[in-house]
C-alpha positions as CSV (number, residue, x, y, z in Angstrom):
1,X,0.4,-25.5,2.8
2,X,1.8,-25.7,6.4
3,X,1.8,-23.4,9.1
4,X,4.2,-23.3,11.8
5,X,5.0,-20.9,14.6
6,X,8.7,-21.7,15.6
7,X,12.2,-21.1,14.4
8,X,13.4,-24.2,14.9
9,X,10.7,-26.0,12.6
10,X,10.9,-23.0,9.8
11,X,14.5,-24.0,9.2
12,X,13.6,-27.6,9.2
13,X,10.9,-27.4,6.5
14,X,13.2,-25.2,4.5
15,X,16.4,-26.7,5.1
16,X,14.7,-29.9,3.4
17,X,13.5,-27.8,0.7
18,X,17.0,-26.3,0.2
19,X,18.2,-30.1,0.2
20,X,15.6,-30.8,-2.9
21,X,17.0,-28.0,-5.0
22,X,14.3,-25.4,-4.9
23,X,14.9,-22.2,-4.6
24,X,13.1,-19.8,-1.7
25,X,10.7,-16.5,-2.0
26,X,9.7,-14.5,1.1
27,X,7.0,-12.6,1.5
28,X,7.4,-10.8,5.1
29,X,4.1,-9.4,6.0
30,X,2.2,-8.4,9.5
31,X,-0.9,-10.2,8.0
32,X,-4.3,-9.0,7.6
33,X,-3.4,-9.3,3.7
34,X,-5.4,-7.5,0.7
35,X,-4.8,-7.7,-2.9
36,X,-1.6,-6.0,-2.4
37,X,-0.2,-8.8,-0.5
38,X,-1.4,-11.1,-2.8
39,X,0.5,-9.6,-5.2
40,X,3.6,-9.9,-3.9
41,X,2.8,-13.8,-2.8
42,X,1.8,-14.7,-6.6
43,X,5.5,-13.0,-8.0
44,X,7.1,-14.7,-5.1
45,X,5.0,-18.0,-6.4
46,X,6.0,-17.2,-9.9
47,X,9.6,-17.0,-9.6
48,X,10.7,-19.6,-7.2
49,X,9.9,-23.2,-6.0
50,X,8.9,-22.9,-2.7
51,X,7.1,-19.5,-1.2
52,X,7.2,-18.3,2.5
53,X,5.3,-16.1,4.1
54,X,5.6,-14.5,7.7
55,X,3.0,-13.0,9.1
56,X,4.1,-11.2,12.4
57,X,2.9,-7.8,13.6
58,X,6.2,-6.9,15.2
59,X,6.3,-4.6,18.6
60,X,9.8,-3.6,17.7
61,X,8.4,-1.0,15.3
62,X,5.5,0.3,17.1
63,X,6.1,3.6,19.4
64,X,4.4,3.6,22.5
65,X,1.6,5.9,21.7
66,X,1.4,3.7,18.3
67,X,-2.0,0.9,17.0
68,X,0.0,-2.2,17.8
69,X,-3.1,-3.7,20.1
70,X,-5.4,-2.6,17.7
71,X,-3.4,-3.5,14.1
72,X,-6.0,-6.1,12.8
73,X,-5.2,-9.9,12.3
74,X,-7.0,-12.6,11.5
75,X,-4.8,-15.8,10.6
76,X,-7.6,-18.0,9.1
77,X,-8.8,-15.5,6.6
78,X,-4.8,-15.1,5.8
79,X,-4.2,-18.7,5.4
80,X,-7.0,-19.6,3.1
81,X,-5.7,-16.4,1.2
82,X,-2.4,-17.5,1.3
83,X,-2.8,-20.9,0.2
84,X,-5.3,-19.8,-2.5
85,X,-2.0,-17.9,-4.0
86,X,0.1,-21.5,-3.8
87,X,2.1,-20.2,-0.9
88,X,3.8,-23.5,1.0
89,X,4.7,-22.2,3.9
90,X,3.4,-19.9,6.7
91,X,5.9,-18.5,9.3
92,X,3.6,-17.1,12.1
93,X,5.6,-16.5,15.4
94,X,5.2,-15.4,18.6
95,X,7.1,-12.0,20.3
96,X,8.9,-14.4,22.9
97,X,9.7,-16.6,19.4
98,X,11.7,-13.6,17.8
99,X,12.3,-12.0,20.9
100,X,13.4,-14.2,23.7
101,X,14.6,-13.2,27.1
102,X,17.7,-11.8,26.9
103,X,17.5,-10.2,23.3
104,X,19.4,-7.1,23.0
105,X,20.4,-6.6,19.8
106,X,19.8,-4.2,17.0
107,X,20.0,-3.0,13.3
108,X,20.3,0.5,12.5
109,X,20.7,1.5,9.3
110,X,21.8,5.2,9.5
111,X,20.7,8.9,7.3
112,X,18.1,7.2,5.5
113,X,16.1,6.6,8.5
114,X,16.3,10.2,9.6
115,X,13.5,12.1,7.3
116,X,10.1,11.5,6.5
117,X,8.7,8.2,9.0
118,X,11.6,8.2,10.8
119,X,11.2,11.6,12.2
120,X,7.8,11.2,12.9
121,X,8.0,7.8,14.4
122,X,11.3,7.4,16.0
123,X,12.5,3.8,16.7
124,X,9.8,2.4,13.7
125,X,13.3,1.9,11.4
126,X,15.1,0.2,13.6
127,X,12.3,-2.4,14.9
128,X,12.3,-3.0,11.0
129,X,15.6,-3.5,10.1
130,X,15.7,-5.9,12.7
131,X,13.3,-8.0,12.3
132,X,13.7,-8.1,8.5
133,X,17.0,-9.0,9.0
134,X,15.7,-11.9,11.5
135,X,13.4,-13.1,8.9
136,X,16.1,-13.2,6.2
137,X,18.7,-15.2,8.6
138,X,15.8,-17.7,9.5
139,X,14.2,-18.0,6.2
140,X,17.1,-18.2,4.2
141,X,15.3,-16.9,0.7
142,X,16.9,-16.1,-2.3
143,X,14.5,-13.5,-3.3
144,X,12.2,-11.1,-0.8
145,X,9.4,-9.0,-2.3
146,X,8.3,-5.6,-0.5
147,X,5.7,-3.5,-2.1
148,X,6.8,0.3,-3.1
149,X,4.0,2.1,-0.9
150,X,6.5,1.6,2.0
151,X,9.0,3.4,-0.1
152,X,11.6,4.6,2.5
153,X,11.2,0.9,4.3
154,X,12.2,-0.5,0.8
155,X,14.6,1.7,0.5
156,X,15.8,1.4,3.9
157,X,16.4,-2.4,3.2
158,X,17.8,-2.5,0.1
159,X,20.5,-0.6,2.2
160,X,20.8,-3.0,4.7
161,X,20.9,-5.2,2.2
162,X,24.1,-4.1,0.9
163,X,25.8,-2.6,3.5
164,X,25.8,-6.1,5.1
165,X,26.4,-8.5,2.2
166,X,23.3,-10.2,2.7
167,X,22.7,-12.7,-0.1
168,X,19.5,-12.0,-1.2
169,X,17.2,-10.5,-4.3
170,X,15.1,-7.7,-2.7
171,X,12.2,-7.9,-5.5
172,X,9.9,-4.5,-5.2
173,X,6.8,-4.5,-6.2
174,X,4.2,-1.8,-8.0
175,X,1.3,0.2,-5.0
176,X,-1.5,-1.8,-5.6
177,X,-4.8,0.4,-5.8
178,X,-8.5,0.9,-4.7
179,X,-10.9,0.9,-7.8
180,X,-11.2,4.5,-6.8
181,X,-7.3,4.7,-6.2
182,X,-6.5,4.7,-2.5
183,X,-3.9,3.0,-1.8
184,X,-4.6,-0.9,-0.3
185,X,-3.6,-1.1,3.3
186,X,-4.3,-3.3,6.2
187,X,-4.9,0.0,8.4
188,X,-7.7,1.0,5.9
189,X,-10.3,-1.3,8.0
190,X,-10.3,1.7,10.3
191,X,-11.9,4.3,8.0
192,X,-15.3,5.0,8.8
193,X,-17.6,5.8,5.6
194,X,-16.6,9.6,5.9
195,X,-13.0,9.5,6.8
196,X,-12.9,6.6,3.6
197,X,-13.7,9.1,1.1
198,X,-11.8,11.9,2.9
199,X,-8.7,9.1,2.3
200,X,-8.9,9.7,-1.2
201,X,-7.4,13.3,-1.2
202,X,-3.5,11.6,-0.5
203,X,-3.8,9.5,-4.0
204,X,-5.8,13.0,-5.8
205,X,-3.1,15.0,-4.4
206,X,-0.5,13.1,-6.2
207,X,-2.1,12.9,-9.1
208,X,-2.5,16.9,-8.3
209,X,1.3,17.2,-8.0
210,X,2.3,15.1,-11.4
211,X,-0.1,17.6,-13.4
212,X,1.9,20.6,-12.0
213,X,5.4,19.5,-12.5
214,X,4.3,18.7,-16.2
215,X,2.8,22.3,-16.4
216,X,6.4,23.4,-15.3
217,X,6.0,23.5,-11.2
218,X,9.5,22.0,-10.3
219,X,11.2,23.8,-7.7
220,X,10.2,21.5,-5.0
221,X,9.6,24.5,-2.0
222,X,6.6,25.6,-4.2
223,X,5.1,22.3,-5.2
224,X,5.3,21.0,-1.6
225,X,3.5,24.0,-0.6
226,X,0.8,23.7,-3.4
227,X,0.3,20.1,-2.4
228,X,-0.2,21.0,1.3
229,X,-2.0,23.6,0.3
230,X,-4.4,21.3,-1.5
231,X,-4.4,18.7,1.1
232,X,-5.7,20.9,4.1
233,X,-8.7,22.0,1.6
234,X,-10.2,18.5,3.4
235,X,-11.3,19.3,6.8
236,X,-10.6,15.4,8.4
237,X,-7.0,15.6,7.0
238,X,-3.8,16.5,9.3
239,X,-0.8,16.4,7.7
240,X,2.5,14.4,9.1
241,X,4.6,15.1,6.1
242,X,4.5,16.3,2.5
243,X,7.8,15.6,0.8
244,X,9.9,15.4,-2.2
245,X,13.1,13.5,-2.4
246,X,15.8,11.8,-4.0
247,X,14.8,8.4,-4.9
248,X,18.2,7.1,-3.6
249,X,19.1,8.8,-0.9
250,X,15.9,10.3,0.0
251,X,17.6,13.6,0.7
252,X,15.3,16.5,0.1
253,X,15.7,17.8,-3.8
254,X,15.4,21.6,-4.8
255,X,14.5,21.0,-8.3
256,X,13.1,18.0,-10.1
257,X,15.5,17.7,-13.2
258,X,14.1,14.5,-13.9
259,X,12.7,12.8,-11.5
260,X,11.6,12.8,-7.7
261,X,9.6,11.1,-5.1
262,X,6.5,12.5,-3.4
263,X,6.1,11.0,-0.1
264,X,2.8,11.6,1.9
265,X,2.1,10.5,5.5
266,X,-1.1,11.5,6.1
267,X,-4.1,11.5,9.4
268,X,-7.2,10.8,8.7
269,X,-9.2,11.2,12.1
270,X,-7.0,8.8,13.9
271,X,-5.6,6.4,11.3
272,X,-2.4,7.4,9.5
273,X,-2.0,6.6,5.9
274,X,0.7,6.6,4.0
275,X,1.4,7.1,0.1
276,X,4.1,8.1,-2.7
277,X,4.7,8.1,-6.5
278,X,7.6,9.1,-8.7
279,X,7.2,12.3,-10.7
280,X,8.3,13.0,-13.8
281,X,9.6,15.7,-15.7
């Protein structure tokens, strides 16, 4: 496996690749990887010849007030990780790599940026978009692979995707779990013992929310409020969001007629988890 920290040497090593017939997986990450990134690096590994991986923690999608000093990395315990899951190359760049002097442009993908993160965190979407869109141009892949906990960033690029004709296989990828079924995250670290088990009330709320729509809860007004409702029971939890929507368009539903996403954005003490599942009629 190589590592390499420029643009100029990514498209070498993958232009040569190219040249040999294989065909590319990316895996864009901001490091610190668990089994959830693993994941995605062995289906990347399974389905094409030669696997990328970028691990930048990207400033464009941090707000001011945001974790971006303190978002954990550690690029040895990555790379042995990373290599361990047969990936062959490492893309690990600096800002002033991706964001030279005189940088001044932007992707915005509109409406589907507006709810749910996007209020909360203005600017996150399009720091995302861009740099996604970076990565893709750079890397070149046939196939990227995003995990579904980031459900409107999925959704977001699979957008982008189309609306610019970008040749490329956006693979997602099932939440990867806890044994007691929080949801992995890189941010997780932060959790003291208390605030750890107090996490678990976003991933018991869903499962909360399925049971009621199957007993018949599915205007959406009242299930939002039961799952709020059920949420605040734990004193170290502050709500961001509770929402149901459209798995397309992410526009708030009514009713779920057949199905729905519940997205969660969730504080505990000062680190901001994040969580979602379909339910089901």
């Amino acid at each position: 496996m190589q590592t390499v920290h420029t643009i100029s040497d990514t498209k070498s090593i993958i232009a040569q690749a190219k040249r040999d017939g294989k065909t590319i997986g990316l895996v864009p990450t901001m490091g610190y990887f668990h089994e959830g990134h693993l994941s995605l690096m062995h289906q990347a590994r399974a389905e094409n010849d030669f696997v990328v991986v970028s691990i930048f923690v990207n400033p464009m999608q941090f707000g001011p007030s945001e974790d971006l000093d303190a978002y954990p990395r550690d690029l040895n315990h990555d790379s042995k990780m990373a290599e361990d899951a047969g990936v062959d190359l490492i893309f690990n760049p600096m800002p002033e790599e991706m964001y030279p002097d005189g940088f001044h442009t932007s992707v915005y993908v509109d409406k589907l940026t507006e709810g749910l993160c996007g209020e909360s965190r203005p600017g996150h979407f399009k720091g995302v978009t861009t740099v996604v869109l970076k990565l893709f141009n750079i890397v070149g892949a046939d196939r990227a692979y995003f995990g579904r906990k980031d459900y409107q960033q999925l959704t977001v690029i699979r957008r982008m995707v189309a609306d610019l004709n970008v040749p490329i296989q956006i693979v997602p990828m099932p939440i990867f779990r806890e044994p007691d079924k929080l949801a992995m995250s890189s941010r997780n670290i932060f959790l003291s013992p208390e605030e750890r088990r107090a996490a678990l009330v976003l991933s018991k709320s869903i499962e909360y929310a399925q049971s009621l729509v199957l007993g018949g809860v599915t205007r959406a007004h009242e299930l939002g409020l039961r799952v709020v409702e059920f949420i605040s029971k734990e004193p170290l939890a502050q709500i961001d969001y509770v929402s149901i929507v459209d798995p397309d368009t992410l526009d708030n539903v009514t009713e779920i007629n057949d199905e729905a996403v519940l997205a969660l954005a969730v504080r505990i003490g000062k680190t901001r988890l994040i969580d979602n599942a379909l339910l089901k009629r």
